[in-house]
C-alpha positions in Angstrom: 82.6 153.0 216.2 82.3 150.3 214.4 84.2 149.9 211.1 84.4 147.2 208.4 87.8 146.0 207.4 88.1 148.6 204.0 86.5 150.9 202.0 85.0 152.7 204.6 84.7 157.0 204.0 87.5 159.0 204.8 85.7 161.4 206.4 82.7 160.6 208.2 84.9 158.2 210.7 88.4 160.4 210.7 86.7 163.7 211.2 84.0 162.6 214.4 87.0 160.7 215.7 89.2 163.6 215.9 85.9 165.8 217.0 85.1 163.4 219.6 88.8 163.1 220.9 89.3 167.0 220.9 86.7 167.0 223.3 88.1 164.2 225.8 86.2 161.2 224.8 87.6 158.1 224.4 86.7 156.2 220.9 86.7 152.5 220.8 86.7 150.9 217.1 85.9 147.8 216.2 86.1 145.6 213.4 84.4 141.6 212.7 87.4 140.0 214.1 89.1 142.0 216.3 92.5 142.7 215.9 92.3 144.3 212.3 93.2 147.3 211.1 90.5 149.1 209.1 91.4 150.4 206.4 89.8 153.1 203.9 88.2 153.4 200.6 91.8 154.3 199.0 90.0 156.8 196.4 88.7 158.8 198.5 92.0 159.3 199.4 93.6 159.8 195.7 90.5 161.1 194.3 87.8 158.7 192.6 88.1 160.7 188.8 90.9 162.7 187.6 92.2 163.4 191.5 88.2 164.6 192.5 85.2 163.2 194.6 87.5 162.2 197.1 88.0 163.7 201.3 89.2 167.3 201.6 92.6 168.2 202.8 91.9 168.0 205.9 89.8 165.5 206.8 92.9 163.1 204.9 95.3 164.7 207.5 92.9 164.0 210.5 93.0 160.3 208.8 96.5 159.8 209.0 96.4 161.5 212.6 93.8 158.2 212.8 96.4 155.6 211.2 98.8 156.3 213.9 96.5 156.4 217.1 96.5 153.4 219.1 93.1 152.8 219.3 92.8 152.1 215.5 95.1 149.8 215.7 94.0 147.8 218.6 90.3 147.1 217.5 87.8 144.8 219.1 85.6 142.3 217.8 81.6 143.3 216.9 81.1 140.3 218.8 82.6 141.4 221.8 81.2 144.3 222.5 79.0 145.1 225.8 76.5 147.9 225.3 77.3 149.0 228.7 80.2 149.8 228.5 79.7 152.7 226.1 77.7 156.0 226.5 77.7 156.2 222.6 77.4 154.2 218.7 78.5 156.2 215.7 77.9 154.0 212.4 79.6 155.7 209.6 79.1 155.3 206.2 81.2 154.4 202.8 79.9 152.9 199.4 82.3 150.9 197.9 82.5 147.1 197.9 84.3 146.3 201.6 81.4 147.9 202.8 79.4 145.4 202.4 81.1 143.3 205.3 79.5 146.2 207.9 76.2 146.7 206.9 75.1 143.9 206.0 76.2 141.8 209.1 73.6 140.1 211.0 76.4 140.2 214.3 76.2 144.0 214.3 73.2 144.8 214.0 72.1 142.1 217.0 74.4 144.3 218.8 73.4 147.4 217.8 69.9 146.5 218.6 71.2 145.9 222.2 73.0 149.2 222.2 69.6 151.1 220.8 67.7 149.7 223.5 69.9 151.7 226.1 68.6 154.7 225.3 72.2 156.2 224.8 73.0 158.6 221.7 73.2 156.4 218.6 74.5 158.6 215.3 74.4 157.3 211.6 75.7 159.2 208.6 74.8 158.2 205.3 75.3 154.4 204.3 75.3 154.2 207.8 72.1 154.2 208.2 71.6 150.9 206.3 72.8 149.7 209.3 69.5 150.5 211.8 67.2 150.0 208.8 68.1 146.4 208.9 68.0 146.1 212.4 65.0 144.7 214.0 63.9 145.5 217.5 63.2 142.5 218.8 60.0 144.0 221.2 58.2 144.9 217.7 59.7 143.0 214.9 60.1 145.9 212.9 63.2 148.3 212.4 64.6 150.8 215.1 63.6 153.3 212.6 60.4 152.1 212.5 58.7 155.3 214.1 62.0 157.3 213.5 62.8 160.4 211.4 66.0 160.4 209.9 68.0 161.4 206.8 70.2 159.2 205.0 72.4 159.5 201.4 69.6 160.9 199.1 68.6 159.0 195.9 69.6 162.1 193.6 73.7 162.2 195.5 73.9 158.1 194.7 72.5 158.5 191.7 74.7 161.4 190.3 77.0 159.8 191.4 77.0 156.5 189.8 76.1 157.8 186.5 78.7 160.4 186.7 81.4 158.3 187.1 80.0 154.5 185.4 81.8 155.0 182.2 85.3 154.4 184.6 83.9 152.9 188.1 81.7 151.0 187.3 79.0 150.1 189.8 81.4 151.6 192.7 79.2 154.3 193.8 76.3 151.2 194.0 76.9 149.4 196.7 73.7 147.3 196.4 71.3 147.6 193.8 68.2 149.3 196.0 69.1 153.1 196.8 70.2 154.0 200.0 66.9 156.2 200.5 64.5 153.5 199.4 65.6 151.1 201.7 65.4 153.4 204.7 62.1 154.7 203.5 61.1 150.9 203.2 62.5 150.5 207.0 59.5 153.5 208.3 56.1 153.7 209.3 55.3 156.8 207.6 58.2 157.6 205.5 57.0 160.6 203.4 56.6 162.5 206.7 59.2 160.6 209.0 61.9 160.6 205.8 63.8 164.0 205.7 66.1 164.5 202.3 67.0 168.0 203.2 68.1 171.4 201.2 69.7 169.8 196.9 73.5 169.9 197.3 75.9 168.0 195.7 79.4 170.3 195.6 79.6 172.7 198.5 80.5 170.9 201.9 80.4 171.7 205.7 83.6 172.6 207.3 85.0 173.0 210.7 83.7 176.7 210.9 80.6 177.0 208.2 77.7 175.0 208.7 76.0 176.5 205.7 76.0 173.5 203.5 75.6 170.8 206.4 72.4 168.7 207.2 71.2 166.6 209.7 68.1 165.5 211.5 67.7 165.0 215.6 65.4 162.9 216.8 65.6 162.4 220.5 68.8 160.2 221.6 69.3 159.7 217.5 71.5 161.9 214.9 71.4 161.6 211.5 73.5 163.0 208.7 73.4 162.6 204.1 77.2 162.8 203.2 80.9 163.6 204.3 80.0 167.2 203.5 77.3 166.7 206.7 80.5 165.5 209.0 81.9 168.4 210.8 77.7 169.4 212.2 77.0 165.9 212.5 80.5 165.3 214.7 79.6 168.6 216.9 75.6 167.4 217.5 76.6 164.2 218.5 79.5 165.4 221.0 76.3 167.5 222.2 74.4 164.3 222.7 76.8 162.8 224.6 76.9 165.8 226.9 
C-alpha cells in the first residue's frame, strides 16, 4: 500500500489495513523515501467543519491501531519495490494538498505499471484511482484503464463538497482543478459505458456489517471503490481477490 507522506484518508487505508490483517495478510506500506512515517489528513481526524465530514469512530480507532503497528512505521521506498514480491496493490485515496506527492508521481506509477502487468489483484478507491489513470502501459501507450470499467469519487461528491465547505477551506476539497471523474473518464476508451458513478449518496456510509450504502465495481483482477463510505465492501472484495 502505497501512501504519500500526509494528508492521506483516514479511512480507506486504516480500515483495508486492519481488514486485510484480520485475515492474516501481511501489509507492506511505503512511502517516496522510505523510512517515513505517513501521516493523515489531520481533519479527517478532528472533523473538516464544525467537528463533521471527517472518519467515523471507528475507522479513527483502527488508525491509531495503525500508528502503532510496526509496519507503518518501517515503510519502504516506491522505488524499491519488486512487483514480485507482492500478491497485491491497494492505492487509497485522500484530497487534500500532501496528496499530491502520491498521485502525481511519475516513480509510482512506473511501478505500478510493473505491478498491473502481473496480473495480481490491483484495488483503487477514490482519488486513488488518479493513480492508474495516469499510468501508461507501456505495450499500448494508453492508460491501464484504457479498456477498464471502474468507478472513482463522482463529480457531484467533490463538488458538494468543495462548495460546501469554500467559504472556510478553501480549495481543500480540490485537489487539482480537473474533477476526479473527468480525468478518469478522459483515461477510457469508452467511458459512458466503461465509467460506472453508481446509486447518489452523499451522507449514509457502509459499515462493518451493512453494505447498503456501499459501492464498488469488479472488473477481473481490478476493484474499484467512490468514497470512505465504500471502504468496509471494498476491503472485504479485495481480501476475496486475494483469495
Amino acid at each position: 500500500m502505497p501512501l504519500p507522506d500526509t494528508d492521506f484518508d483516514v479511512t480507506e487505508v486504516s480500515v483495508p489495513w486492519r481488514m486485510l490483517v484480520d485475515a492474516g495478510h501481511q501489509v507492506t506500506f511505503a512511502t517516496e523515501r522510505g523510512g517515513v512515517v505517513p501521516q493523515a489528513d489531520p481533519l479527517l481526524l478532528s472533523g473538516v467543519l464544525f467537528g463533521q465530514l471527517g472518519a467515523e469512530d471507528e475507522p479513527k480507532e483502527f488508525y491509531r491501531q495503525l500508528t502503532e503497528s510496526a509496519e507503518f512505521r518501517e515503510t519502504v521506498s516506491w522505488s524499491e519495490l519488486e512487483a514480485a514480491d507482492f500478491d497485491g496493490l491497494l492505492l487509497a485515496g485522500g484530497h487534500a494538498p500532501g496528496m499530491r506527492q502520491y498521485l502525481g508521481s511519475e516513480v509510482l506509477q512506473r511501478q505500478v505499471g510493473r505491478f498491473w502487468s502481473t496480473g495480481r489483484p490491483v484495488g483503487a478507491i477514490c482519488h486513488g484511482v488518479l493513480v492508474l489513470a495516469r499510468t501508461v502501459d507501456a505495450a499500448t501507450g494508453r492508460s491501464v484503464l484504457a479498456d477498464r470499467r471502474t468507478t472513482c469519487l463522482p463529480k457531484y461528491m467533490e463538488r458538494s463538497a468543495y462548495y460546501l465547505t469554500a467559504w472556510r477551506r478553501g480549495r481543500y476539497y480540490r485537489t487539482y482543478p480537473a474533477y476526479v471523474e473527468d480525468e478518469v473518464r478522459g483515461a477510457l476508451t469508452r467511458p459512458n459505458s466503461q465509467f460506472e458513478r453508481g446509486p447518489a449518496e452523499m451522507i449514509h456510509r457502509g459499515t462493518a456489517t451493512d453494505d447498503t450504502h456501499a459501492f464498488t465495481v469488479i472488473d477481473g483482477n481490478y476493484l474499484s471503490a467512490r468514497w470512505p463510505g465504500d471502504a468496509y465492501l471494498f476491503a472485504r472484495q479485495f481480501i476475496d481477490l486475494l483469495d
